[in-house]
N, C-alpha and C positions, 0 to 999 in steps of 0.2 A: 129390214129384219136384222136383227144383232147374230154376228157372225161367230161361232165360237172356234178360238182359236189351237183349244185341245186338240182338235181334230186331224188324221193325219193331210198335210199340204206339201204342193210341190216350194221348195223355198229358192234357191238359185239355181237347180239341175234344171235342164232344158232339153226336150226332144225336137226331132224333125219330123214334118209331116207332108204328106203330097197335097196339094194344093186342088182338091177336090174330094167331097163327100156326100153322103149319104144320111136321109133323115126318114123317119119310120116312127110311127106309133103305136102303142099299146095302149088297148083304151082311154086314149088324150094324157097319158106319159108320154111322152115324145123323148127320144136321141138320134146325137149326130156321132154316124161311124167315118173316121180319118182311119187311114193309114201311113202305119209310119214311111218316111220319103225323105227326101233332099228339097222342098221345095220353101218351105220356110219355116222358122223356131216357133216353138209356142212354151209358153212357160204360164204360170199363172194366172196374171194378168189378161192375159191372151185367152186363157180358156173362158175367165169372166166375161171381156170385151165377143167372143164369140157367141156364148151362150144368152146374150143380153138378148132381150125382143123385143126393146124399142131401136139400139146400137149396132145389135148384130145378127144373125139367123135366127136368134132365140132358140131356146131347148132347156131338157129339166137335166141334161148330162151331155158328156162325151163318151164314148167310146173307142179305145186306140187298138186297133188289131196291127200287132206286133211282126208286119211281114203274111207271106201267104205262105212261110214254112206249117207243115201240119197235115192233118189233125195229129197231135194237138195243138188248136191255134190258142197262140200268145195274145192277152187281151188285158188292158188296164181298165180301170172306169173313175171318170173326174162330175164331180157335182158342177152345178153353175157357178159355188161360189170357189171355184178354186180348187176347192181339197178333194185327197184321195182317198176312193173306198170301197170295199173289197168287193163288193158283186150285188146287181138288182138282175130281178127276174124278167121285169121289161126290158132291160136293156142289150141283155144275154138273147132274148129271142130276137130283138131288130137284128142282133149280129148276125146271129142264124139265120136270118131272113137273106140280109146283105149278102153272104157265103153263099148261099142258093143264088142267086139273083148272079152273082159274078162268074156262079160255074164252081164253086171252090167244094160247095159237097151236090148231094142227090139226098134222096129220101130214108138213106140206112142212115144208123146213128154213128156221129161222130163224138170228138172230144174237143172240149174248151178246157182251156188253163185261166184260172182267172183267182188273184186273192192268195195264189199259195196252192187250191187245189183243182182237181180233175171233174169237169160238168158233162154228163152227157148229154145231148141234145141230138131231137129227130124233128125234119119237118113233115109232118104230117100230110099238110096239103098246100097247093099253091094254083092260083091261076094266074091269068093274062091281065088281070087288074090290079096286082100287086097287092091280092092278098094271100095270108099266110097262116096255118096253123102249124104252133110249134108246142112241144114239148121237153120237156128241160128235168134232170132228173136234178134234182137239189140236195141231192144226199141227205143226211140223216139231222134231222134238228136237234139241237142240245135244248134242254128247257131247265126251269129253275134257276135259285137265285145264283147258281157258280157257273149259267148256263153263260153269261156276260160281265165282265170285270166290274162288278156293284159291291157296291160299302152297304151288307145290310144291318149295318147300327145303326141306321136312318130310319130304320121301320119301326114301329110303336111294339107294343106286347100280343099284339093280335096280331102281326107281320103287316101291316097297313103304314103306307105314308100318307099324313099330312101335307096335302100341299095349298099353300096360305088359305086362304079364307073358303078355298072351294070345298072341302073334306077332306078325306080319308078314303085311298084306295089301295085295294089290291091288285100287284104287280106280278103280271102273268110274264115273264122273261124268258126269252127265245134266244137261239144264236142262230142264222142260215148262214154262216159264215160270218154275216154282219148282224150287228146290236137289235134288238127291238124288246119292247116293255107296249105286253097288251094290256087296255083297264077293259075289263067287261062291265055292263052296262044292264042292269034289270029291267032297269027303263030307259027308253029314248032319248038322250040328250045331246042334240049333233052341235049344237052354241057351245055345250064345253071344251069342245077341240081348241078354240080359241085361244079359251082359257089357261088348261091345263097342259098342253104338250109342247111350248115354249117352252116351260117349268121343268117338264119332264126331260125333254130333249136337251139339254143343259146343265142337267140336278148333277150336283158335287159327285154325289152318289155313281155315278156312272164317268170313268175313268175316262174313256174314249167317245160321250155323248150316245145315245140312242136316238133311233125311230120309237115313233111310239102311233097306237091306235086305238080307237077306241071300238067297240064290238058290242053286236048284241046278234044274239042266236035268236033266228025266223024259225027253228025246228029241230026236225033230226038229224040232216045236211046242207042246212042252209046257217050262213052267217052273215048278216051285214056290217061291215067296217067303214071308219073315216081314219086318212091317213096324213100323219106327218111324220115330212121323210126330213132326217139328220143333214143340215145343208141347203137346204130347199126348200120346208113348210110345207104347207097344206098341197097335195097332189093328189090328180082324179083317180090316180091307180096305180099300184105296186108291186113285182111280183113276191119278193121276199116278205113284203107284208102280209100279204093274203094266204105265205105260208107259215108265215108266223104264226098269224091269227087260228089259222085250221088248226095247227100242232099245238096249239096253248088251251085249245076248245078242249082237245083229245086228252091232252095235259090232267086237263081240272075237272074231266069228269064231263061236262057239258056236252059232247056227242061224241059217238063212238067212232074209230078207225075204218076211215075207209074212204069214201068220195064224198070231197065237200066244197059244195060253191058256196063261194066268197065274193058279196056284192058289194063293189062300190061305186064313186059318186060315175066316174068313168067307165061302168060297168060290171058285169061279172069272170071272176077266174076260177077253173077247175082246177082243185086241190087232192091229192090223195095219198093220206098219209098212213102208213101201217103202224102192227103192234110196235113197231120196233122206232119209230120215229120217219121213216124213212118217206122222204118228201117230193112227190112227183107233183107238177106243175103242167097245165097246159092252158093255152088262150091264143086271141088272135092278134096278130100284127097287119098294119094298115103304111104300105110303103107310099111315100108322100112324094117325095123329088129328090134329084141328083142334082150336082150344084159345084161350082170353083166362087172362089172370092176372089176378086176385083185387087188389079195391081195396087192399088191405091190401100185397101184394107188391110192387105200383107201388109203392107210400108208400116201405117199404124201401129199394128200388132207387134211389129220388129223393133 
């Protein structure tokens, strides 16, 4: 997949990290949580060579929890291919999970830093099998077209872009922090993701690159999406998308405020948004294994 280079990336700054982590899924999202350490550098490269899945552990992210000062905990987040960006909803609850799991909080809500701003997060429930219900309050979603650094002198007279041969759509644009541009869908067409969110996810139009999704409303509270995520492509599940998606629905008319599941290909996320935008998130996380990497893959990496 063609890497866009807009995007922000780490270029020669390097952190350190401890030499053991943590990996957890959100409906077949997966991330791996590091903590920062003295044990070896990672920069770029290293995040790529880490996140590979035929190379390295594989994963759709990292996640860097910045010391165990806190709440509020200090948290970065890296895509596979390198670059850095401001917060996903699956990746914010594995950390939540990780924090449980280490002793670092209990079941009241605490505070993540992550992007610039302040996330609250509670875990709802936990057992002995390493599963986890978290919820995550995502603050207030921006929508419209000033909701994300967009050129809309690209949209036709009808506020519709062209994108090459496939039509003409209408751009439902989100901010959760991070970019996203929903097309809703009258009818079913899950092959155009293909198609059209390469295009999307790239389009000049869009300063810092978007996610993008495609949606079609099952009813009054139901939505089903397919997602690609900025960095990454095609992914079973999102949390920022599925809050995109809710709040872009609530947006344009198409259901009203309040509790909305968002199904996708990796299952479904509880959404629930008010009059006012405000975007609470909850779903399940699925802890997989703990793990070090091998003197020899440091060496590489270094």
């Amino acid at each position: 997949m063609k890497r866009n280079r807009r995007y922000p990336v780490l270029s020669e700054s390097i952190f350190k990290v401890q030499n053991q982590f943590f990996k957890g899924h959100g409906l077949g999202n997966d991330y791996l949580v590091f903590e920062e350490g003295e044990d070896f550098h990672v920069d770029k490269r290293a995040i790529i060579e880490i996140c590979d899945r035929k190379r390295g552990i594989g994963s759709d992210g990292i996640v860097l929890l910045a010391g165990r000062r806190g709440p509020p905990y200090q948290l970065r987040m890296f895509n596979p291919d390198g670059s850095e960006f401001e917060r996903s909803g699956n990746g914010l609850r594995i950390l939540g999970s990780y924090l449980m799991k280490e002793g670092l909080v209990a079941h009241d809500p605490f505070e993540i830093s992550v992007g610039g701003d302040l996330v609250t997060m509670e875990i709802i429930s936990n057992d002995s099998k390493g599963n986890y219900d978290v919820k995550v309050d995502m603050g207030t979603a921006r929508v419209g077209n000033d909701a994300v650094d967009f050129d809309s002198s690209v949209l036709d007279e009808k506020g519709r872009l062209q994108v090459n041969d496939y039509g003409s759509f209408e751009l439902n644009l989100v901010s959760m922090g991070n970019p996203h541009c929903v097309v809703f869908l009258d009818e079913w067409e899950p092959d155009l993701l293909n198609k059209i969110a390469p295009i999307l996810c790239e389009h000049k139009a869009f300063k810092s690159g978007t996610n993008v999704q495609l949606a079609h409303c099952l009813g009054e509270d139901a939505i089903e999406a397919l997602i690609w995520e900025r960095g990454v492509g095609i992914t079973s599940a999102s949390g920022t998308s599925a809050c995109a998606v809710a709040a872009a629905a609530v947006n344009s008319g198409r259901v009203c405020p309040g509790h909305i599941v968002v199904e996708m290909e990796g299952g479904s996320l509880q959404v629930s948004v008010d009059d006012e935008y405000r975007v609470v998130l909850r779903g399940p996380v699925q802890e997989l294994y703990n793990g070090r990497l091998t003197d020899g893959f440091v060496s590489f990496l270094e």
